[in-house]
C-alpha positions in Angstrom: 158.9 94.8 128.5 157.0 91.7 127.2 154.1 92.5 128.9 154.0 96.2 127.5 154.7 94.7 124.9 151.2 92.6 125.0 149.4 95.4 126.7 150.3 97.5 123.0 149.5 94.5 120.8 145.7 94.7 122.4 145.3 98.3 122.4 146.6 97.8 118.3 143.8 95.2 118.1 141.2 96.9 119.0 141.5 100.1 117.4 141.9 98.2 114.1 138.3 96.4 115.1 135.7 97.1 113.0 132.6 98.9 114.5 129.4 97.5 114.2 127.1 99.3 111.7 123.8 97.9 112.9 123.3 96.2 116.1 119.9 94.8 116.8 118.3 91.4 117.2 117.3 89.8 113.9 114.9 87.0 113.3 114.4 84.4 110.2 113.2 85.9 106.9 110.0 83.5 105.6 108.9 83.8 102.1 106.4 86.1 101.3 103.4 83.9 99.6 99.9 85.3 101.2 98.2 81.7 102.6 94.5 81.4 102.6 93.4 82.6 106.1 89.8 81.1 107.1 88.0 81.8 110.1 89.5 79.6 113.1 87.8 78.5 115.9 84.7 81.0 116.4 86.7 83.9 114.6 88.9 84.3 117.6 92.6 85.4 117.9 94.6 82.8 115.3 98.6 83.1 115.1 99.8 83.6 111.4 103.5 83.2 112.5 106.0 83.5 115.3 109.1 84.9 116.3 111.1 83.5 119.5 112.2 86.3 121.2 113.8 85.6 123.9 116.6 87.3 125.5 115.6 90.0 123.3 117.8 93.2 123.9 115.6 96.0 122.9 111.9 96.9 123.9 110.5 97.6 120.6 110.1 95.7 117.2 109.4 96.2 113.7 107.7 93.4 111.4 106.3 93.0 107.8 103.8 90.9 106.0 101.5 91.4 102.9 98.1 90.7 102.8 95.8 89.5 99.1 92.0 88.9 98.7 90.9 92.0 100.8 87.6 92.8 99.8 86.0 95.8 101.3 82.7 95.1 103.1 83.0 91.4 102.2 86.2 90.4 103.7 88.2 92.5 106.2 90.8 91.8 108.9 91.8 92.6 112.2 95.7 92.1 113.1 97.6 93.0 116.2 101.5 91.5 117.7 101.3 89.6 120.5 103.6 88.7 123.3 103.3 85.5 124.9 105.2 83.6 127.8 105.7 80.0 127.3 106.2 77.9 130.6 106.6 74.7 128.7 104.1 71.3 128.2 103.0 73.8 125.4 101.4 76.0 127.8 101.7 80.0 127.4 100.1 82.9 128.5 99.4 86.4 126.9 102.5 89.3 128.6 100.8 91.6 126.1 99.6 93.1 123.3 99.1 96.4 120.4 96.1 97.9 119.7 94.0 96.4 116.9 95.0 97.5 113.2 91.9 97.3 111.0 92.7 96.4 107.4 89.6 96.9 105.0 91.5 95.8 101.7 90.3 97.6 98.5 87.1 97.1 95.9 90.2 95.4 93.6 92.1 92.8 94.3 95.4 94.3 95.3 98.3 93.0 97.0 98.6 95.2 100.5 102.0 95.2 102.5 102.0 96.1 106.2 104.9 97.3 108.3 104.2 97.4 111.7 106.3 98.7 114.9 105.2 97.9 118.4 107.2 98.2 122.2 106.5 95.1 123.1 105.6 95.0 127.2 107.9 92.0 126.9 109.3 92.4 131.0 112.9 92.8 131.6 114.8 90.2 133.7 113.6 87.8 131.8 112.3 85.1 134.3 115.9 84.7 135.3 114.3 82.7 138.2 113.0 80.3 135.7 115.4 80.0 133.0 113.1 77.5 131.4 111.1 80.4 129.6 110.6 81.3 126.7 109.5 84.7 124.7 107.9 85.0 121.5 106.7 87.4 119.5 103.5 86.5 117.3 101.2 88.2 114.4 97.7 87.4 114.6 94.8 87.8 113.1 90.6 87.4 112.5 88.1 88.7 110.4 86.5 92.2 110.8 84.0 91.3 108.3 83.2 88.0 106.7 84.2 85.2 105.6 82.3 86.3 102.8 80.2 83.4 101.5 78.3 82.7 97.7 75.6 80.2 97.6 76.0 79.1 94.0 73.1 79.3 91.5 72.0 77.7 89.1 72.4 77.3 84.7 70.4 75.8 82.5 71.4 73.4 79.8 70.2 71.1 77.0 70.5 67.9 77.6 69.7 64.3 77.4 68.7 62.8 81.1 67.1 60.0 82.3 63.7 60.8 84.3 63.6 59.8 87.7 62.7 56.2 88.6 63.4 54.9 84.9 65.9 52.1 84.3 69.1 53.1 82.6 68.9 53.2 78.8 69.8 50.0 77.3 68.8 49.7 73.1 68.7 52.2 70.8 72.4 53.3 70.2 73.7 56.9 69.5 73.4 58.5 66.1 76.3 59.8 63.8 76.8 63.2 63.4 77.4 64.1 59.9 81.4 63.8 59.0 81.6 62.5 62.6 82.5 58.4 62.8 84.4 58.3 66.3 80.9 59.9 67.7 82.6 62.6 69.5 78.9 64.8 68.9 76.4 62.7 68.4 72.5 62.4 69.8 70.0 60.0 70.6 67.2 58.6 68.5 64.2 60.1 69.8 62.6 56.4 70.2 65.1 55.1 72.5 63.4 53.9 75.6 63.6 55.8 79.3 65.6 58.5 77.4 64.2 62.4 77.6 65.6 65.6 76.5 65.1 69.2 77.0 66.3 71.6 79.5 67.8 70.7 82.8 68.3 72.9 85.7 72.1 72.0 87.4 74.4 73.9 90.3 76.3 76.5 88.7 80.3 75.8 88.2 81.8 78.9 90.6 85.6 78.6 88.3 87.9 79.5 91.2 86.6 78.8 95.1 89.4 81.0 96.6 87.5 84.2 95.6 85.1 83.6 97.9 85.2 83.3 101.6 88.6 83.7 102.7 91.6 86.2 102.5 95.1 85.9 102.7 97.7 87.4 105.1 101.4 86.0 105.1 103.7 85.1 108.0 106.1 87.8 108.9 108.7 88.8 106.5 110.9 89.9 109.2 110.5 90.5 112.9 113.8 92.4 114.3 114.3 94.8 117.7 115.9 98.1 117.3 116.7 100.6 119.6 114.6 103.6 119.9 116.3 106.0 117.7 116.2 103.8 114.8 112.0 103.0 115.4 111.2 106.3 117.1 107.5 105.6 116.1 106.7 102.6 118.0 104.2 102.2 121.2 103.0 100.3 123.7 100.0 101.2 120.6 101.7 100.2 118.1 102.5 102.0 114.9 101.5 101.0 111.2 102.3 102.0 107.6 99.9 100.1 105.0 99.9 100.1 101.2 97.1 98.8 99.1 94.8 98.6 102.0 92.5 101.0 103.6 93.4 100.6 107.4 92.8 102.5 110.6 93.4 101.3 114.1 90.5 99.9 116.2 90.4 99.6 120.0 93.0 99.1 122.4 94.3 96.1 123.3 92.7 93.5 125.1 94.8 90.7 126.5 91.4 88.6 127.7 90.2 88.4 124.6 90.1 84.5 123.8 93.3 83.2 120.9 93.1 79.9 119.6 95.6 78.0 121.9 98.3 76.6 119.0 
């Protein structure tokens, strides 16, 4: 009797057990800040973040970042996921990766988001004869077009200067402005010695650097594996939705292409 007893207690149990509303694998949320992104090493294949994916159990994943600084013709992207094996001693090796999403940014400054879906190539059986290895998952990037560069001009103010190879002025003092006794305006006397004024050519003053040269792409927002029904759009392709950003995918991927090794 007691052990019908126990038998009913379990069955009890686990009808009253909730079921699970979602089940997939989930990584780390980051925060969503764009970072600068420069060229790296030769423009070549350069990680923006990085998802351990190990003992994943589904085939295909979904991630989302947002992109800023964009420019059309002056300063495009190229992004694709990328699977890697790592063996340890910091080594890893490239299992596979999606076709290249182009992302062309706008003629404003807009702030693009980019969710992408992608079945991974990640093998199953996970290296159960080397249980030392490790999966991950990583966003990359490099530039379609640019860095876009600007070689500052050049303005023209009036000015007092001291010509070339003259000794520094040394006697003849400033001169009041009217209502002015602190001398915060004032001039020179036009007999001081080694003392000229006029116009002088300088650099121009660019006010903010980080409009030139370089955009912005942030890590991913989330990186999670679903089953198929609840992605039905990813590919061993990969599949894209984009939002202020022109975008279209490029070629296929390319596993040999050369990544920047961190």
């Amino acid at each position: 009797m007691n052990e019908l007893a126990e038998v009913k207690r379990r069955l009890s149990a686990v009808e009253r057990a909730p079921a699970p509303i979602n089940k997939f694998d989930r990584y780390p949320q980051v925060e969503w800040a764009a970072q600068g992104r420069p060229a790296v090493g030769g423009n070549i294949w350069s990680s923006v973040s990085i998802a351990n994916v190990t003992g994943l159990t589904f085939d295909r994943v979904e991630c989302k970042f947002i992109t800023d600084f964009l420019s059309t013709g002056k300063r495009e992207a190229e992004v694709r996921l990328a699977a890697f094996r790592h063996t340890g001693k910091g080594e890893r090796e490239i299992v596979s990766a999606s076709a290249v999403l182009n992302l062309t940014g706008d003629t404003e400054r807009l702030i693009g988001s980019v969710v992408m879906r992608w079945v991974h190539g990640i093998p199953y059986g996970w290296d159960y004869a080397n249980d030392t290895t490790i999966y991950t998952i990583e966003l990359q990037h490099r530039y379609k077009v640019g860095p876009e560069t600007h070689t500052p001009g050049t303005v023209d103010v009036f000015a007092f200067y001291k010509p070339t190879n003259k000794s520094a002025p040394s006697t003849g003092g400033p001169l009041e402005m009217p209502n002015n006794t602190s001398y915060e305006t004032m001039v020179l006397p036009k007999s001081r010695a080694n003392v000229g004024a006029g116009w002088v050519t300088i650099p121009e003053i660019v006010g903010d650097s980080d409009l030139y040269g370089s955009y912005s792409i942030s890590a991913m927002h989330y990186c999670v594996g679903l089953p198929a029904e609840r992605i039905p759009e990813a590919s061993a392709k990969g599949w894209a939705w984009v939002r202020n950003s022109g975008a279209s995918w490029g070629r296929n991927a390319d596993i040999t292409e050369p990544y920047f090794f961190v």
